[in-house]
VEXGU-771714 format. One record per residue: residue number from 1; x, y, z of N, C-alpha, C, O, CB in turn; residue in three letters. Coordinates in nm, 2 decimals, padded with zeros to 4 digits, always signed. Glycine has a CB too. Layout:
<pts>
PT  num     nc1     nc2     nc3    cac1    cac2    cac3     cc1     cc2     cc3     oc1     oc2     oc3    cbc1    cbc2    cbc3  residu
PT  NUM       X       Y       Z       X       Y       Z       X       Y       Z       X       Y       Z       X       Y       Z     Ala
...
</pts>
This chain:
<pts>
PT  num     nc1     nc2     nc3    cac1    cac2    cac3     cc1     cc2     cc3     oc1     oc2     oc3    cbc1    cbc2    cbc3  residu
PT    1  +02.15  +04.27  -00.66  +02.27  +04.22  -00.59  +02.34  +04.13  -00.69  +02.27  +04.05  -00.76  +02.23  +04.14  -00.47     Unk
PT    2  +02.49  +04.14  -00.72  +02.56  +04.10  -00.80  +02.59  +03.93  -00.74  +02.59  +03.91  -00.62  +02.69  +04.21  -00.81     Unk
PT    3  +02.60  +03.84  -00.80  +02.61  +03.70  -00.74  +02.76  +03.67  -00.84  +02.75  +03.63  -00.96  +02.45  +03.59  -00.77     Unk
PT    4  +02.91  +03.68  -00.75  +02.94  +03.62  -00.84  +02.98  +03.52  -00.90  +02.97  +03.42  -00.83  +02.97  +03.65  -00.85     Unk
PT    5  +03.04  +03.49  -01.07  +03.05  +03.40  -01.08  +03.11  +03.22  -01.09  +03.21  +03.24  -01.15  +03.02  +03.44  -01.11     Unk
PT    6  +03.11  +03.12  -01.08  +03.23  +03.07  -01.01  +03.29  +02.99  -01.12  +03.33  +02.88  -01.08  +03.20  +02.98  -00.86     Unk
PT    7  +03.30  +03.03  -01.26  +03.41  +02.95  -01.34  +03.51  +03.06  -01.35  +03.50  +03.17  -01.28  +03.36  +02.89  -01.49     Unk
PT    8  +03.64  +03.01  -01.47  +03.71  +03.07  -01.47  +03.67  +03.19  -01.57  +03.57  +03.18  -01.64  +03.81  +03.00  -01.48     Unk
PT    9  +03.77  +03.35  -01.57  +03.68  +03.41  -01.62  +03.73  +03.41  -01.79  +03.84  +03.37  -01.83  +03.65  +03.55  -01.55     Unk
PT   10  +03.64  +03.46  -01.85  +03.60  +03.46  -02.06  +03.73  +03.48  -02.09  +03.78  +03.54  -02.00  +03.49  +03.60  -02.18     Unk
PT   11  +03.80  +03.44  -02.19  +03.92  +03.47  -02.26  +03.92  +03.59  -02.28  +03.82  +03.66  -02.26  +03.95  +03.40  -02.37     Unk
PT   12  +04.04  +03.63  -02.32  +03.99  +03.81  -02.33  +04.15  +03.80  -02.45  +04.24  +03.87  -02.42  +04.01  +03.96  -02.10     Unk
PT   13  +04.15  +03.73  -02.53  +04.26  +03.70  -02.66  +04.21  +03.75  -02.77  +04.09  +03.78  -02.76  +04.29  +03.55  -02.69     Unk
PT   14  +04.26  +03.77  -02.87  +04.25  +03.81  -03.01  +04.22  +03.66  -03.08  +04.27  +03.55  -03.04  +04.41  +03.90  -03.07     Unk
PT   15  +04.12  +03.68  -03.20  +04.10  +03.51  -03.20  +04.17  +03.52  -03.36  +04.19  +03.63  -03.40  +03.90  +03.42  -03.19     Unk
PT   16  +04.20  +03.41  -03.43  +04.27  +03.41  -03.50  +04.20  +03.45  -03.62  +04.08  +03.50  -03.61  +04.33  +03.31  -03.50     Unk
PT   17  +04.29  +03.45  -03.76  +04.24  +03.54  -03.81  +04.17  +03.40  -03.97  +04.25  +03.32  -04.02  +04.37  +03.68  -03.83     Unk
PT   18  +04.02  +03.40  -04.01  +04.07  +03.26  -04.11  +04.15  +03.23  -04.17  +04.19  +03.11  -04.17  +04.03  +03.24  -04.19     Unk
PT   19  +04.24  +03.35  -04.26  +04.37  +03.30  -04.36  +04.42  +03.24  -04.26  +04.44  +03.12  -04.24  +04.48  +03.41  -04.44     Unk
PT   20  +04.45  +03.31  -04.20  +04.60  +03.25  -04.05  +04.57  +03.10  -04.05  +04.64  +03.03  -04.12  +04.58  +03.32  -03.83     Unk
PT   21  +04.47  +03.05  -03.99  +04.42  +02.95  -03.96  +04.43  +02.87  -04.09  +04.50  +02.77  -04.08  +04.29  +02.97  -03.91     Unk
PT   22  +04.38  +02.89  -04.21  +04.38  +02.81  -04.31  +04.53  +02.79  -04.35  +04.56  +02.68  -04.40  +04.29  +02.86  -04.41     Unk
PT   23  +04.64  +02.88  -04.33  +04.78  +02.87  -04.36  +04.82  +02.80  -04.27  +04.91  +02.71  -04.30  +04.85  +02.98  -04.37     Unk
PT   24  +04.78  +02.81  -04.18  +04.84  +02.67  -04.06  +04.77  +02.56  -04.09  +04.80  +02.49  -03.99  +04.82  +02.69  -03.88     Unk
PT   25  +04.68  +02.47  -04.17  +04.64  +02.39  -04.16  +04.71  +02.35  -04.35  +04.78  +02.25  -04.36  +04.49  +02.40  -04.09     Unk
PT   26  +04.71  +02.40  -04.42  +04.80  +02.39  -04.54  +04.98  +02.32  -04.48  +05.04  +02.22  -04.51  +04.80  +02.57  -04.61     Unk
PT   27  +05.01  +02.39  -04.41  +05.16  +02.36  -04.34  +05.12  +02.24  -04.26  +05.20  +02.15  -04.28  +05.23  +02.48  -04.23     Unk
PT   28  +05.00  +02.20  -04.17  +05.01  +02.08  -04.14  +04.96  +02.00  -04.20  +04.96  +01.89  -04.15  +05.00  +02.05  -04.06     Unk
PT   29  +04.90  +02.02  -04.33  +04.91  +01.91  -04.46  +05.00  +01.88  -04.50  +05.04  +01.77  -04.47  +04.87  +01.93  -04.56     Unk
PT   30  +05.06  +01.96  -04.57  +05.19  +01.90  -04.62  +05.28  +01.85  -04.53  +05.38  +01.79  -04.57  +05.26  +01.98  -04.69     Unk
PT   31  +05.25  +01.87  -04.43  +05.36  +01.80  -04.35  +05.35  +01.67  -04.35  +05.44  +01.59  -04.36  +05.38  +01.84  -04.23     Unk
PT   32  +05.19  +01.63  -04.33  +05.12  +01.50  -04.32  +05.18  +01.45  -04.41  +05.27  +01.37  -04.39  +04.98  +01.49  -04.32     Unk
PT   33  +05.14  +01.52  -04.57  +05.24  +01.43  -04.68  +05.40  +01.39  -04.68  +05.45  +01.33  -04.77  +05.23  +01.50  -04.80     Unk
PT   34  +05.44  +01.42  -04.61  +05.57  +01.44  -04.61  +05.61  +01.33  -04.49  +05.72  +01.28  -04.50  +05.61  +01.60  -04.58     Unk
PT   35  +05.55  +01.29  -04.40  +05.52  +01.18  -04.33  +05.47  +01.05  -04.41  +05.50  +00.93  -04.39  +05.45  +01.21  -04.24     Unk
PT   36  +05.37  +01.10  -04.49  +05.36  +00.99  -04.60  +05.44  +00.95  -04.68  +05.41  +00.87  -04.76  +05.27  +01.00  -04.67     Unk
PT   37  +05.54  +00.99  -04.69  +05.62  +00.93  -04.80  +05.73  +00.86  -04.69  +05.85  +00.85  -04.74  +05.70  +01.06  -04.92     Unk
PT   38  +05.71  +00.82  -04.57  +05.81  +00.71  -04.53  +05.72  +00.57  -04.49  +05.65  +00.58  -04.39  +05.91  +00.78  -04.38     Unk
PT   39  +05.73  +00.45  -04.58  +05.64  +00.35  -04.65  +05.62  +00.28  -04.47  +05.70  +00.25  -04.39  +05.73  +00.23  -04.82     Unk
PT   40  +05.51  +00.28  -04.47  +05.43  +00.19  -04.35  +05.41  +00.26  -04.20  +05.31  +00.26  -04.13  +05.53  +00.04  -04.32     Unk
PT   41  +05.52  +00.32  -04.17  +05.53  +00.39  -04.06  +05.47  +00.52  -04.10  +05.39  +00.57  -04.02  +05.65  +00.39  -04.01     Unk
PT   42  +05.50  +00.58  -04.20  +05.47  +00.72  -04.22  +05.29  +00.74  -04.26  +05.24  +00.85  -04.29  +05.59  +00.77  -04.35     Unk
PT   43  +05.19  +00.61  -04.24  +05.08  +00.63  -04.22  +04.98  +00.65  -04.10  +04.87  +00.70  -04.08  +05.04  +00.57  -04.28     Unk
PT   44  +05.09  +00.58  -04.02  +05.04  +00.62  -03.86  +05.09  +00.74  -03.82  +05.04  +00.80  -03.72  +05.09  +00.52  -03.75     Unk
PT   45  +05.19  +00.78  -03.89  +05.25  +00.89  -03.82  +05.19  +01.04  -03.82  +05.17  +01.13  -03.74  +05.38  +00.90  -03.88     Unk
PT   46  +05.14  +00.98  -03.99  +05.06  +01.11  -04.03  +04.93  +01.09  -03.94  +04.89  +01.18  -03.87  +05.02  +01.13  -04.21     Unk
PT   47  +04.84  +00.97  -03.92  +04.69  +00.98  -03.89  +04.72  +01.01  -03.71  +04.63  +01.07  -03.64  +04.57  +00.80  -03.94     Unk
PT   48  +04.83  +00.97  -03.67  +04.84  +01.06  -03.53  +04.91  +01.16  -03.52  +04.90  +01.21  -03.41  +04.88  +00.99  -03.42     Unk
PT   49  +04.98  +01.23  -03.60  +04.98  +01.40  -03.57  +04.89  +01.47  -03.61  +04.88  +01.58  -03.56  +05.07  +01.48  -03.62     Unk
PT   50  +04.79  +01.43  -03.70  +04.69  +01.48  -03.77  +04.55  +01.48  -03.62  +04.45  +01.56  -03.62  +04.66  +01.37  -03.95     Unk
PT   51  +04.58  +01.41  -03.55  +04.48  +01.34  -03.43  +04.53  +01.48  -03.31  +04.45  +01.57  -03.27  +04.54  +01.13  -03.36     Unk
PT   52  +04.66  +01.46  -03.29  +04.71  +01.51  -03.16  +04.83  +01.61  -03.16  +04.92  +01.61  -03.08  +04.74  +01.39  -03.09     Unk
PT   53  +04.81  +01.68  -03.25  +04.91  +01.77  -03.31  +04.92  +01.91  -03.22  +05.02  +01.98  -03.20  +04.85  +01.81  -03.47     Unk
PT   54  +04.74  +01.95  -03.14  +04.77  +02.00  -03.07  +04.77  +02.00  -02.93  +04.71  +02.08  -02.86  +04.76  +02.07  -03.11     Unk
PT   55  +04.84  +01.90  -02.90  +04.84  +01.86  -02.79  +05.00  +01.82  -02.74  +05.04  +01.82  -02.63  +04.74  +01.75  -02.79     Unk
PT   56  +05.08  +01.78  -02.85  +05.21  +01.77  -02.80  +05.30  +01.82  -02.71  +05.34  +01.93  -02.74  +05.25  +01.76  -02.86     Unk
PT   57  +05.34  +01.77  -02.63  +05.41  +01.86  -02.54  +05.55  +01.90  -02.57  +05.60  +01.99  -02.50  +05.40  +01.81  -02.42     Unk
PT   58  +05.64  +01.83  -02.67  +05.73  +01.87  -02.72  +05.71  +02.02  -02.81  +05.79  +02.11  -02.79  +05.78  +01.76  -02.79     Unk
PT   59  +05.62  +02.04  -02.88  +05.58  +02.12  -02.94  +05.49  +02.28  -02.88  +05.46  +02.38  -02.95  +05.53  +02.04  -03.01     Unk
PT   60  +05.46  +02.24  -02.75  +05.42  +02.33  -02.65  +05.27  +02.31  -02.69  +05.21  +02.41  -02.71  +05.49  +02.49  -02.66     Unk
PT   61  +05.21  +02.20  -02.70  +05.05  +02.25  -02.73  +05.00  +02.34  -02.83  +04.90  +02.41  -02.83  +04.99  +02.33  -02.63     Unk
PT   62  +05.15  +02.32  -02.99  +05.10  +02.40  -03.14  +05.14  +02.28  -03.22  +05.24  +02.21  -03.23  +05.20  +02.58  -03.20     Unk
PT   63  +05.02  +02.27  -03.28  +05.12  +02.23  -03.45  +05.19  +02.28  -03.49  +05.20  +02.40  -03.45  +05.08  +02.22  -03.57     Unk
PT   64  +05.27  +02.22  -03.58  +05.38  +02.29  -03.64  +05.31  +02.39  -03.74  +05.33  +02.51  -03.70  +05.48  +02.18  -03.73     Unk
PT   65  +05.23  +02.39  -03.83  +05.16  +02.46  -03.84  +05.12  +02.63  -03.85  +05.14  +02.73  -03.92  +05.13  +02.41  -03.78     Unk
PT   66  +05.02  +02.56  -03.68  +05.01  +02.68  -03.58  +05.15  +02.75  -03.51  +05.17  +02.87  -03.47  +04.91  +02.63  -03.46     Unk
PT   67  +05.22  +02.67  -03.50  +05.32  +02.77  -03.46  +05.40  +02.83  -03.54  +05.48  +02.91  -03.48  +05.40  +02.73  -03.37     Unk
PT   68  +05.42  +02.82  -03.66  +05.49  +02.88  -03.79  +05.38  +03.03  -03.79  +05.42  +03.14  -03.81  +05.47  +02.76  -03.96     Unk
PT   69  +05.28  +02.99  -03.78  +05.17  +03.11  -03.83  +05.15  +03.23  -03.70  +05.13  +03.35  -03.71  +04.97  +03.02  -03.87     Unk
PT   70  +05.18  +03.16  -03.55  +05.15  +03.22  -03.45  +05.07  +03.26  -03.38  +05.04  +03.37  -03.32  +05.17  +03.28  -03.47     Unk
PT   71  +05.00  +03.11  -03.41  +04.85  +03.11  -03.32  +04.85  +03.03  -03.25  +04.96  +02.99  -03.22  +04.71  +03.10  -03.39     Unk
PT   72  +04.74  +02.95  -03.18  +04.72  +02.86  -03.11  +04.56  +02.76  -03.05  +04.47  +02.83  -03.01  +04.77  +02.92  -03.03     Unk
PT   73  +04.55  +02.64  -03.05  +04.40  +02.63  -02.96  +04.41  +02.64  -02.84  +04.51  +02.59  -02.79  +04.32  +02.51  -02.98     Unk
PT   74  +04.31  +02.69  -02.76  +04.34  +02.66  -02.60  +04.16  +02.65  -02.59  +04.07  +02.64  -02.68  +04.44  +02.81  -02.48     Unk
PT   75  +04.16  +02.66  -02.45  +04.06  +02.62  -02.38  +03.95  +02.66  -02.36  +03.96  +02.68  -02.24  +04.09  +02.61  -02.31     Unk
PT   76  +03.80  +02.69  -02.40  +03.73  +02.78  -02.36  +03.63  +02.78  -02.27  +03.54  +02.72  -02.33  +03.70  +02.81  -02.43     Unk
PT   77  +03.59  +02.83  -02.16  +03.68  +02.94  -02.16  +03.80  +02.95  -02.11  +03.87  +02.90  -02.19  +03.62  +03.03  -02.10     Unk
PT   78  +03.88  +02.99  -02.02  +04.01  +03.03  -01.97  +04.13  +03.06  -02.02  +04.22  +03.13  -01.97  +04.04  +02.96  -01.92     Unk
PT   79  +04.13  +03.00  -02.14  +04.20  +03.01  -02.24  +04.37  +02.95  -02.20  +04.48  +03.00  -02.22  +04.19  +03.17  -02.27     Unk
PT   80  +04.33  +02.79  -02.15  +04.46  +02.67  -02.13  +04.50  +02.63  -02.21  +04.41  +02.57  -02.28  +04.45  +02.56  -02.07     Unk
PT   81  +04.60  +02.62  -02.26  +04.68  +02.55  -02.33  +04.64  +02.41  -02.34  +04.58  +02.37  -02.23  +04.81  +02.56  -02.29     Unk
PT   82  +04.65  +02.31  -02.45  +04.62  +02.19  -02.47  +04.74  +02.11  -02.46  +04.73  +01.99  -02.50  +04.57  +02.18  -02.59     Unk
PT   83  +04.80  +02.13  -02.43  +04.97  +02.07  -02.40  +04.90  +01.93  -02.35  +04.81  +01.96  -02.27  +05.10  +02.18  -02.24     Unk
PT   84  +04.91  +01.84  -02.36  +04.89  +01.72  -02.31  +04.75  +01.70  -02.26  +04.73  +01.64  -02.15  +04.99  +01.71  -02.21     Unk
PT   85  +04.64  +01.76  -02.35  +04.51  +01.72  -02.34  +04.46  +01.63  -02.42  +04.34  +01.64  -02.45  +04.43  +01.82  -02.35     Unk
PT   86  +04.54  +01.53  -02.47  +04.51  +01.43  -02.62  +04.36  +01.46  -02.63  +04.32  +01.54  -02.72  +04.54  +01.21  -02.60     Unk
PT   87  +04.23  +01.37  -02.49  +04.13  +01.37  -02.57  +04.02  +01.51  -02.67  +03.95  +01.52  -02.77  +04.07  +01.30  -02.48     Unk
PT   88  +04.08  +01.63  -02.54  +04.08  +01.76  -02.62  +04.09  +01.72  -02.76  +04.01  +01.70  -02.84  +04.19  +01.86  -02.58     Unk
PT   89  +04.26  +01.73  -02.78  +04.25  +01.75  -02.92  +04.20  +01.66  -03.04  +04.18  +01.69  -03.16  +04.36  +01.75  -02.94     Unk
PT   90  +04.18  +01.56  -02.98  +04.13  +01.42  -03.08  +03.97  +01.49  -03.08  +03.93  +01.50  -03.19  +04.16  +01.20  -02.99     Unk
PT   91  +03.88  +01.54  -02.97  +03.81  +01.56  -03.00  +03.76  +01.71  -03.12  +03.67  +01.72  -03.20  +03.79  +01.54  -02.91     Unk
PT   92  +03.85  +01.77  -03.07  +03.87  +01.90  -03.21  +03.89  +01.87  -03.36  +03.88  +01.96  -03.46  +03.99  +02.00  -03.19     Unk
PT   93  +03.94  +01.73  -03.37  +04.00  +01.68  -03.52  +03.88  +01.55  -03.54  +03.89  +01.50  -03.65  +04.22  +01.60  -03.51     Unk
PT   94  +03.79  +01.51  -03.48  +03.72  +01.42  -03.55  +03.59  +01.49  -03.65  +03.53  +01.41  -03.72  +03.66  +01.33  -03.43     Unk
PT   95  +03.55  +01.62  -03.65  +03.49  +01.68  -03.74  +03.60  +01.70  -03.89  +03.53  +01.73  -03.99  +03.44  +01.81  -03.66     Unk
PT   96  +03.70  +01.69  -03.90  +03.74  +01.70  -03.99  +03.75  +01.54  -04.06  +03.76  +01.55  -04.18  +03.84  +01.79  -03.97     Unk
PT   97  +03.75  +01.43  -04.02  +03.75  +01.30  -04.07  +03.65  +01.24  -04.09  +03.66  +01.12  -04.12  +03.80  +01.23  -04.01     Unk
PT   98  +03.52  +01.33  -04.09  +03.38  +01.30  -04.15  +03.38  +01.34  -04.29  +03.42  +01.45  -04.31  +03.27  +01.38  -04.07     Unk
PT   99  +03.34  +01.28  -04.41  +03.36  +01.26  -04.56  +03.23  +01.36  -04.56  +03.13  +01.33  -04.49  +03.37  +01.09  -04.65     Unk
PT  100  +03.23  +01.50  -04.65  +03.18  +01.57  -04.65  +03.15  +01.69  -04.53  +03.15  +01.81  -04.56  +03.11  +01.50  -04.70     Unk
PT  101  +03.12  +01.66  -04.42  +03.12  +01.70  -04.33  +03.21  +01.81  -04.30  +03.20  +01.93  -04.27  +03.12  +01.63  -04.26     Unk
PT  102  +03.34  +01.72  -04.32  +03.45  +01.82  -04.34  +03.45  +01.95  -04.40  +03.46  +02.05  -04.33  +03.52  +01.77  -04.41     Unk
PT  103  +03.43  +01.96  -04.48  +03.44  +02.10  -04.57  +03.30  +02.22  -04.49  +03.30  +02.34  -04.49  +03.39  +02.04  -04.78     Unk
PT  104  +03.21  +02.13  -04.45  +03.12  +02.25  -04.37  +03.18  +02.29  -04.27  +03.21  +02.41  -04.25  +02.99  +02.22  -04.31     Unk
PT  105  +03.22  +02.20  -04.18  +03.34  +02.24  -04.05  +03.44  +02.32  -04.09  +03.48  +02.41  -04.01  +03.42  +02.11  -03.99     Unk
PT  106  +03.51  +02.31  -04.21  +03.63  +02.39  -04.23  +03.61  +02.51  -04.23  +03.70  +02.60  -04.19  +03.70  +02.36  -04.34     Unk
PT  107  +03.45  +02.55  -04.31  +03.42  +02.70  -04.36  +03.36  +02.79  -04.25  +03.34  +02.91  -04.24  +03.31  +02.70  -04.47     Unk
PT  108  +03.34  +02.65  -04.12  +03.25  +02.76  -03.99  +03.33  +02.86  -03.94  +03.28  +02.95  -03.87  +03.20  +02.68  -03.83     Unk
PT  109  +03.52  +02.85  -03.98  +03.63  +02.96  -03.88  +03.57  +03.08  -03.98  +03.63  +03.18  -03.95  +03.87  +02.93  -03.89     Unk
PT  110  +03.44  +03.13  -04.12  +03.45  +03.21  -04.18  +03.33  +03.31  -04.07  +03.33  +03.43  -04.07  +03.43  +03.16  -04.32     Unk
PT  111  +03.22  +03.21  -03.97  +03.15  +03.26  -03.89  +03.19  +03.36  -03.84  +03.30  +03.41  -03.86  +03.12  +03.21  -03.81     Unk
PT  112  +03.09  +03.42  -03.75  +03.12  +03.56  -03.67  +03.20  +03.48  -03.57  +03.32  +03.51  -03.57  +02.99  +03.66  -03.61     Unk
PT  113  +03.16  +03.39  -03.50  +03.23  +03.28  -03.39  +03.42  +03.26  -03.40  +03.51  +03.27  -03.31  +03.15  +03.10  -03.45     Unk
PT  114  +03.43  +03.23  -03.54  +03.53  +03.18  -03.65  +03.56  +03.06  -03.56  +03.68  +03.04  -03.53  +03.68  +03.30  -03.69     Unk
PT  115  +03.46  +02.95  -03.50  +03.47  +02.83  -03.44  +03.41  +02.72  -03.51  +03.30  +02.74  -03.54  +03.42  +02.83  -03.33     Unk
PT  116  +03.49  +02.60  -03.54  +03.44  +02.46  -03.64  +03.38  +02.42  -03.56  +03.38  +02.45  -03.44  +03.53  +02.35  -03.70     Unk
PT  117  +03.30  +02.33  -03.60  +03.21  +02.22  -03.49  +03.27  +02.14  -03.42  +03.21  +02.09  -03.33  +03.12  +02.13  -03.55     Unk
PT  118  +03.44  +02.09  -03.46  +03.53  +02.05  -03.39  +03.57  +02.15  -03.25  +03.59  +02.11  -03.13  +03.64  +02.04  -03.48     Unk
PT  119  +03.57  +02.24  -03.29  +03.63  +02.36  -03.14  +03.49  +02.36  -03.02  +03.51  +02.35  -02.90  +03.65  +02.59  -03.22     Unk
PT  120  +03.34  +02.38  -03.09  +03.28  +02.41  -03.01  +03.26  +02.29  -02.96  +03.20  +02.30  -02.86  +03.19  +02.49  -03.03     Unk
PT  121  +03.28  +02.14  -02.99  +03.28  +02.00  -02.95  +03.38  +02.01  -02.84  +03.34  +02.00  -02.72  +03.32  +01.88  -03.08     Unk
PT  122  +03.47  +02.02  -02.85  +03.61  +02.02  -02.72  +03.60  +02.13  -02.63  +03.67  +02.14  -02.53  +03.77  +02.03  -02.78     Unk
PT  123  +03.51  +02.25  -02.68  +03.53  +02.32  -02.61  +03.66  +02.41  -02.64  +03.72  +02.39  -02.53  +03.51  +02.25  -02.50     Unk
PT  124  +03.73  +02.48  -02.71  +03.84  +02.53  -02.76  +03.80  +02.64  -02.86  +03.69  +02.65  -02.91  +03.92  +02.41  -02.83     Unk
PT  125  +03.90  +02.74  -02.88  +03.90  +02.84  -02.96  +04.09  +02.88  -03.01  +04.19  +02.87  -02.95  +03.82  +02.95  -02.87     Unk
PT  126  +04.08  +02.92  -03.13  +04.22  +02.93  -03.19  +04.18  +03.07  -03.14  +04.08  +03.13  -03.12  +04.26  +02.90  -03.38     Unk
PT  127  +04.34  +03.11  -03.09  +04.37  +03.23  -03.10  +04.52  +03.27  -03.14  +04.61  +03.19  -03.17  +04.34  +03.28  -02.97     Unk
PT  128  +04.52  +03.44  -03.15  +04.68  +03.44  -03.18  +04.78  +03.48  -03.07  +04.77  +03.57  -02.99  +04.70  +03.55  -03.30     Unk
PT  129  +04.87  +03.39  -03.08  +04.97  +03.36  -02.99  +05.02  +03.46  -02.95  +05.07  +03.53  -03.04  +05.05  +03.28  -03.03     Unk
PT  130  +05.03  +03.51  -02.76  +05.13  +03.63  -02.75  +05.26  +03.59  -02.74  +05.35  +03.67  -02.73  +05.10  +03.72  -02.64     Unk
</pts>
């Protein structure tokens, strides 16, 4: 007898692709720098888009980034938009602000998973945007 089950059901998306992913995170580097070059303000500006980038709701829940490239993080499972999930997203970006750490997290999107220890922490998966 089938029992069924009561979350929402598995994403059923295309997940992104690593280049993709790594080209959107190049674009929101430099952007970061580019925020850095406006003296005092432009270091908060960068360490909170770099925090909550995908979560903004002006921006629909992409970095600039991710939405140049045509992907996205959402929810896993269900596959929700982060539009206004800050602690979501702050929690997907604190694996990258670990000194060393970082660079193992960066290389996990090479997994069969293609999930950082940031995504499977929040619970999130990049996919490409329909």
């Amino acid at each position: 007898m089938d029992i069924p089950s009561s979350g929402p059901p598995p994403l059923q998306r295309e997940l992104a692709k690593p280049s993709t992913r790594f080209f959107a995170a190049v674009i929101d580097f430099v952007l970061g720098l580019v925020l850095l070059a406006i003296p005092w303000l432009g270091i908060v500006l960068c360490i909170v888009y770099g925090l909550v980038k995908d979560a903004l709701p002006f921006l629909d829940g992409k970095s600039i980034g991710k939405r140049a490239m045509g992907i996205r993080a959402v929810k896993d499972p269900g596959g929700e938009s982060l539009t206004g999930d800050y602690p979501t997203a702050i929690v997907r970006q604190i694996s990258l602000a670990i000194p060393i750490f970082n660079i193992v997290d960066a290389l996990m999107v090479l997994s069969t998973s293609r999930r950082r220890f940031g995504d499977q922490w929040a619970k999130t998966m990049v996919v490409v945007d329909p």
